[in-house]
C-alpha positions as CSV (number, residue, x, y, z in Angstrom):
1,X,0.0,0.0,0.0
2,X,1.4,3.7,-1.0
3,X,2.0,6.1,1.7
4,X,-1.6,8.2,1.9
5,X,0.3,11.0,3.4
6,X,2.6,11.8,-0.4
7,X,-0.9,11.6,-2.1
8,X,-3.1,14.4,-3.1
9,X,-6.7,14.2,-2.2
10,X,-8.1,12.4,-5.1
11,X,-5.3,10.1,-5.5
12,X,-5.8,9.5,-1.5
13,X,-9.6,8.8,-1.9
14,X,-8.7,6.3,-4.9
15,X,-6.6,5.0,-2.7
16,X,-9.0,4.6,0.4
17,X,-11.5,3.3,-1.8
18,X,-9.1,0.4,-3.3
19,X,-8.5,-0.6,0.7
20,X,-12.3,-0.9,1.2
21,X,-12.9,-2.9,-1.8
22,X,-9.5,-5.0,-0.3
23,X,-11.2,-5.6,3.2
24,X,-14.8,-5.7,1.9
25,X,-13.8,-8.7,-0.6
26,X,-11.3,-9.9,2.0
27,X,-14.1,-10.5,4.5
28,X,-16.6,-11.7,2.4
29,X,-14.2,-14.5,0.7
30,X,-13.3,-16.0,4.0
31,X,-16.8,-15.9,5.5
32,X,-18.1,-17.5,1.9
33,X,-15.5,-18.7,-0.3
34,X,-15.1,-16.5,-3.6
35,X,-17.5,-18.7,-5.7
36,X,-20.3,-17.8,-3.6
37,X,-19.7,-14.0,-3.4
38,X,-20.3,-11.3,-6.4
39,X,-18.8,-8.1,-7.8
40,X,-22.5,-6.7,-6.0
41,X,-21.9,-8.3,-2.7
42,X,-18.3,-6.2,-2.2
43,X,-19.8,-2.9,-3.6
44,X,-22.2,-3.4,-1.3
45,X,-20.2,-4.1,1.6
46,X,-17.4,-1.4,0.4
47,X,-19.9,1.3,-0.1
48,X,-19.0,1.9,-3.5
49,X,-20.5,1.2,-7.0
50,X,-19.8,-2.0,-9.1
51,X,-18.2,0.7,-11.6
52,X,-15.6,1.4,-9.1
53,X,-14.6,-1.9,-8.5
54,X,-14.2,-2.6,-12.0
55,X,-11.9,0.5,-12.5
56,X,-9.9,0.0,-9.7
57,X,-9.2,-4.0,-10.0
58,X,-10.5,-4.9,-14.0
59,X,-12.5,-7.9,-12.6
60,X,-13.4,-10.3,-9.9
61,X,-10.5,-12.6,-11.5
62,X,-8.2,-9.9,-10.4
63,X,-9.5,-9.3,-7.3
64,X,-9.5,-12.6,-6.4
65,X,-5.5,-12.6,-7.3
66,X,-5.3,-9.7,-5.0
67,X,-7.2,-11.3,-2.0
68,X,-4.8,-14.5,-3.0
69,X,-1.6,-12.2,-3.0
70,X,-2.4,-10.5,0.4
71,X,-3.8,-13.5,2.6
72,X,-0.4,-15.2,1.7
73,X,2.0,-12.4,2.0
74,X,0.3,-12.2,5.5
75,X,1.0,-15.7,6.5
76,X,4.6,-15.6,6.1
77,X,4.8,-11.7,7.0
78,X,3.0,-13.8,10.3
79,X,5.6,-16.5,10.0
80,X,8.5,-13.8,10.2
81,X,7.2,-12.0,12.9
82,X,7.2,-15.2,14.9
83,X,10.4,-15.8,14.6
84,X,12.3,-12.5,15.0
85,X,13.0,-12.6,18.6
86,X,15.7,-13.7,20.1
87,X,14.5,-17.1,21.9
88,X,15.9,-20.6,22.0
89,X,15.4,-22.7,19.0
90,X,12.7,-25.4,20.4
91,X,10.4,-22.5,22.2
92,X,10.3,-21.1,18.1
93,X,9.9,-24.6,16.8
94,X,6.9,-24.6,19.5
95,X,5.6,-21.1,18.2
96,X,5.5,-22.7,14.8
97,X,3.2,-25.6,15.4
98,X,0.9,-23.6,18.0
99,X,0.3,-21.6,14.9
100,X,-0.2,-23.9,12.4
101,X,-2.6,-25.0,15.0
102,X,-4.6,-21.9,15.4
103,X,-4.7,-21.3,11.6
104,X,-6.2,-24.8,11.3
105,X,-8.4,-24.5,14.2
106,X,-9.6,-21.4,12.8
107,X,-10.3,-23.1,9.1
108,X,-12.0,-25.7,11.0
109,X,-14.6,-23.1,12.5
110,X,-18.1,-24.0,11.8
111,X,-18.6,-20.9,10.3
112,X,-15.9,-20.7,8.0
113,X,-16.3,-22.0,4.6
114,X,-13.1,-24.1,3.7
115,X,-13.1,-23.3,0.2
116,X,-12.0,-20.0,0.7
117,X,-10.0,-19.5,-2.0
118,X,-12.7,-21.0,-4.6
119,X,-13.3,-18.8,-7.3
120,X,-14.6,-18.4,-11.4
121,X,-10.3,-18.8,-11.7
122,X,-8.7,-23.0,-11.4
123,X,-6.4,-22.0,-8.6
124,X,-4.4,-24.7,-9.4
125,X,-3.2,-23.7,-12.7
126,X,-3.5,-20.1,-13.1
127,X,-0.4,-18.2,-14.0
128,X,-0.3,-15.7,-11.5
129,X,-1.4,-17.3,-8.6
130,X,1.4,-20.0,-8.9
131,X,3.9,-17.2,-9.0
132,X,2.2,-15.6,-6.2
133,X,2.6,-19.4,-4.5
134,X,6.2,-19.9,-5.8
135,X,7.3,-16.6,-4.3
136,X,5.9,-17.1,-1.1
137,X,7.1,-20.7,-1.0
138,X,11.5,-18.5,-1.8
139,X,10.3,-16.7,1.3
140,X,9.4,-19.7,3.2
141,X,12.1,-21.7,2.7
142,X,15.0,-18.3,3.4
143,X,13.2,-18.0,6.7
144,X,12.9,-21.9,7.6
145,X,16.9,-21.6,6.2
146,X,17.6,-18.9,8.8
147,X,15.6,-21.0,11.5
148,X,18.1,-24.1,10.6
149,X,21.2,-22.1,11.1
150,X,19.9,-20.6,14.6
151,X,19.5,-24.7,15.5
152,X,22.8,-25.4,14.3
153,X,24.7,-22.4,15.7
154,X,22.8,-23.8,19.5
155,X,23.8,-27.1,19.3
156,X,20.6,-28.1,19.2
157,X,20.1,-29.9,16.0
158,X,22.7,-32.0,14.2
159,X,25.4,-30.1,12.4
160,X,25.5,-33.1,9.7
161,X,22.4,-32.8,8.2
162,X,22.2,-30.5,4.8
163,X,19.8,-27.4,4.7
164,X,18.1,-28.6,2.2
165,X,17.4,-31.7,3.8
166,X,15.7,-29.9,6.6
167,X,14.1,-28.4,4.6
168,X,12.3,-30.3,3.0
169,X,11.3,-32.2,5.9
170,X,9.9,-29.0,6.9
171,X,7.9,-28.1,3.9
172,X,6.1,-32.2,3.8
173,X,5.1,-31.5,7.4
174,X,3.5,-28.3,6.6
175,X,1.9,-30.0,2.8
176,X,0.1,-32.6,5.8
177,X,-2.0,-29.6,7.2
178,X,-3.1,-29.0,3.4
179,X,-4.5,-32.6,3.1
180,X,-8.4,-32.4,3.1
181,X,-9.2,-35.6,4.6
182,X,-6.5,-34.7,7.4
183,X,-8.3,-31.5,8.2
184,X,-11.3,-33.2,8.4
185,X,-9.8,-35.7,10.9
186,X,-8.3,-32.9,13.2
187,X,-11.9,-31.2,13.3
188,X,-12.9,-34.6,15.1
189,X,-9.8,-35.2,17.3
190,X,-7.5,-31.8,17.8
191,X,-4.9,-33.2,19.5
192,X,-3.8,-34.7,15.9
193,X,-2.3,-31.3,15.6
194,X,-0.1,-31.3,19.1
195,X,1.1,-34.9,18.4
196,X,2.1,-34.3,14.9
197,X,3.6,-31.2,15.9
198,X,5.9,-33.1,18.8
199,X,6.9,-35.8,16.0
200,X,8.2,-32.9,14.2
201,X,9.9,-31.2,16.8
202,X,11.2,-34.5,18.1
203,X,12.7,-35.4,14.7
204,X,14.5,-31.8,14.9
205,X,16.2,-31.4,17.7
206,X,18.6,-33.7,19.4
């Protein structure tokens, strides 16, 4: 988002009116998925007309992209955040899976539709939204490179074991929250989440 304070006023209100639209969509999308919810519904919501929406974002294809873009930009912005203070290596490896736990738990909410990214737009294949994906992922794996070295550099994980390696242990543990029927399992029996999370930690350090 630009700085509101180096814009003049009808650039600022532009730009005001583009963040409604953001947290109008944003909140309708995750209460409804993005199938469910039209160009209408965020005008609506926004306070602005259907024309505006159109001029400011094309379509709801882009908009969607946008919602996409900023809901995973948050989650690692979230992840970073976690682990920027200086604490021991298992009490961030323990931040890690209580959050994975409370964004699942949160998915999991009777209210909340679990199709939240579902859309007019195959998620799966679209151009942009891979690259948003595949940049998020370089992000992921710097700060889950970082995390590795902190172990090391404590003695608390083995100094033998590549990066990479690590790595991708860390990225299949996190693709096992992704899996449907999984998600559907932990609905019934939460703890799932703990004990998977103490496998993983347990397979970390020494």
């Amino acid at each position: 988002m630009m700085a509101m304070k180096n814009l003049d006023g009808f650039e600022r209100r532009k730009e005001q009116s583009k963040e409604n639209i953001r947290k109008a969509a944003s909140e309708l999308f995750s209460q409804f998925g993005g199938e469910k919810v039209s160009i209408a519904d965020i005008a609506k919501k926004a306070g602005v007309s259907q024309a505006t929406i159109y001029n400011n974002f094309g379509s709801k294809e882009a908009l969607t992209r946008d919602f996409v873009k900023t809901t995973v930009d948050q989650l690692v912005n979230d992840v970073e955040n976690l682990l920027a203070p200086p604490i021991p290596f298992e009490e961030k490896i323990t931040a890690i899976i209580q959050f994975i736990s409370g964004a699942i738990e949160d998915r999991n909410h009777p209210n909340m539709d679990r199709s939240v990214f579902a859309s007019s737009i195959d998620l799966q294949s679209d151009r942009e939204i891979k690259q948003i994906q595949d940049n998020a992922k370089k992000r992921m794996t710097k700060i889950i490179i970082d995390l590795i070295q902190e172990g090391k550099a404590q003695g608390k994980i083995k100094s033998d074991i590549s990066d990479e390696v690590f790595t991708i242990y860390f990225f299949a543990f996190m693709d096992i929250f992704t899996n449907p029927q999984l998600q559907q399992r932990i609905q019934y029996n939460p703890k799932l989440i703990q004990d998977l999370g103490d496998l993983m930690k347990n397979g970390l350090i020494k």
